[in-house]
N, C-alpha and C positions, 0 to 999 in steps of 0.2 A: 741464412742467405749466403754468408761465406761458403762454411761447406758444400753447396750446392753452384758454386761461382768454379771452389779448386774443384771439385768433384768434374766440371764440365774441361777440365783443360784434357785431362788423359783421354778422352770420351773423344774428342777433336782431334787430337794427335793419335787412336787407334784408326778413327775415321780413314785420316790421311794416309796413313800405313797401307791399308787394306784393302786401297783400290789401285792393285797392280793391274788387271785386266787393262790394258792399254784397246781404244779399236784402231781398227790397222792403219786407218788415214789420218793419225794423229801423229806428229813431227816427233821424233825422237830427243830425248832429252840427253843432249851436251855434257856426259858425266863431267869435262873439264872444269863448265862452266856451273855445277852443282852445290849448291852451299849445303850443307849438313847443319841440320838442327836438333840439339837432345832435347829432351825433358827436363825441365828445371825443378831440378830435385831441390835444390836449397830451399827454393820461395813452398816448395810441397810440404817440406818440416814444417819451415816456418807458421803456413797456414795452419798446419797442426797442431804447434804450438797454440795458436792463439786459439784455436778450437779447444784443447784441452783450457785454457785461460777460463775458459767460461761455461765450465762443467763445476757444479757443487760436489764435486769431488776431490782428495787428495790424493796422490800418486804411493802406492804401497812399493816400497824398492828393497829387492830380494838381494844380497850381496851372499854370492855361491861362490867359495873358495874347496882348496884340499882339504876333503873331512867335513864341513861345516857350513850352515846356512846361519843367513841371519836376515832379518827383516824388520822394518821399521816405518809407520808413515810420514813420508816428508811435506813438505808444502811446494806447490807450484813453484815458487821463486826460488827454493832449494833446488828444482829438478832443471834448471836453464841455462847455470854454467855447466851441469857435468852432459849439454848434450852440447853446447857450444865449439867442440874439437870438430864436431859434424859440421856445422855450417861453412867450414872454411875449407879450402877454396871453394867459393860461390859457383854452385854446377848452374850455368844458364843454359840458353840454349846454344849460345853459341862460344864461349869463350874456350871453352876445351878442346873444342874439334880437332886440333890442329897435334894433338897428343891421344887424342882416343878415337877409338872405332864403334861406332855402333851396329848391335848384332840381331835380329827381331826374328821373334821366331815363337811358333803355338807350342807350347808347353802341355799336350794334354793329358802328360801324366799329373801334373799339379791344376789342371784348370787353367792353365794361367798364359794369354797372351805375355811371351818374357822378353825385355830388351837388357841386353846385356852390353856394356862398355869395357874395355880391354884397353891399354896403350899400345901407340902405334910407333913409339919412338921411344928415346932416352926422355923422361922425364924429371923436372928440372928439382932439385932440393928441397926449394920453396914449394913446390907441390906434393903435400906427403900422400894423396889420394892415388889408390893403384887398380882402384876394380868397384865398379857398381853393378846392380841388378834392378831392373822395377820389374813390379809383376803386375799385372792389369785384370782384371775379370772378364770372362771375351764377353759375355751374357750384360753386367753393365755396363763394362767399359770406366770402372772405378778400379784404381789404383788401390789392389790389395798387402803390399809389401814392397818395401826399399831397402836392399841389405848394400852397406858402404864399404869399403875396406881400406885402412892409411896404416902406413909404414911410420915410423917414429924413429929416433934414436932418445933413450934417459938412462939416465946412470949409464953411457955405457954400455948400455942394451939397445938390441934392436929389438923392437915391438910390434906386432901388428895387432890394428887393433880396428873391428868389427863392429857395427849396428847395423842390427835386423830392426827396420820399424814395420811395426803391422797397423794399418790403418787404424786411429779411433779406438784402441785398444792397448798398446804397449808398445814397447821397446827395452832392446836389450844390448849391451855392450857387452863385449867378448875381450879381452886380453891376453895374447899371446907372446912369449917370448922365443925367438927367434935364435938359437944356439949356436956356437959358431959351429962345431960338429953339424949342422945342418937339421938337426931334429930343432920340434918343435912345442912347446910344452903350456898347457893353459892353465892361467895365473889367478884368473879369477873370470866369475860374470857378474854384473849388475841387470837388473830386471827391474821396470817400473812397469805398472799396471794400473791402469785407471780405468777400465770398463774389465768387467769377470761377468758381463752373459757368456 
């Protein structure tokens, strides 16, 4: 019943998207007066999350470095802090607006009704998040993919660092180091998989 509860929000939000046809006698809308609402990608993990919670499944996680794969199965409760750097800051609908843009648009080389968020200003330290994507199915209107993107500083290093969630299926963190010469060099990925149809 969950899945079929999240499944219905992107479903309502393509809805809304998609009926620009205005007819003529209807009042034009006040861009001033326009609130801007994204997709609440946080609560969409999270529902994930607890989807994956209640699959008799364990998550296989792939860790691909220079040279070398390795893999191991972990247990659900192993897999919740290393996706925990994603939940924060909490994407609602509305709390970000005010730093990002959103960008909607048919994707039909991939299938994919795509919204895409950008910054629209200097973004504040506390905020390491710098770029989302959701991709939607135009045919369900189910939420096929959320790739995240946040900037970091460790050791010293600037990081950028990456997850691609694919619905009901996996996710994968990416690992970038960010060099001062301006190039940019990837340090590792992690892969969990819990559904292989």
């Amino acid at each position: 019943m969950k899945k079929y509860c999240l499944a219905a929000i992107p479903l309502l939000i393509l809805l809304s998207c998609s009926n620009n046809n205005k007819r003529a006698d209807e009042p034009a809308i006040d861009s001033k007066n326009k609130i801007d609402s994204f997709f609440p990608v946080t609560s969409f993990i999270r529902g994930q999350i607890l989807v994956l919670d209640s699959l008799p499944v364990n998550p296989l996680q792939l860790i691909i470095g220079p040279g070398k794969t390795d893999s191991v199965w972990i247990t659900k409760k192993e897999l919740k802090p290393l996706l925990q750097p994603f939940l924060t800051p909490v994407i609602t609908e509305t709390n970000l607006t005010k730093y990002f843009k959103e960008i909607r648009f048919n994707d039909q080389t991939l299938n994919a009704i795509t919204f895409t968020y950008d910054p629209v200003r200097v973004i504040p330290d506390s905020i390491a998040l710098r770029h989302w994507d959701i991709y939607i199915n135009p045919e369900t209107g189910f939420v096929t993919k959320i790739y995240l993107v946040k900037q970091l500083t460790e050791n010293n290093q600037t990081l950028t660092q990456q997850l691609t969630w694919q619905t009901d299926k996996q996710a994968k963190i990416s690992t970038i180091v960010n060099k001062p010469d301006g190039n940019m060099e990837l340090v590792k990925e992690v892969v969990f998989i819990w559904n292989f149809k």
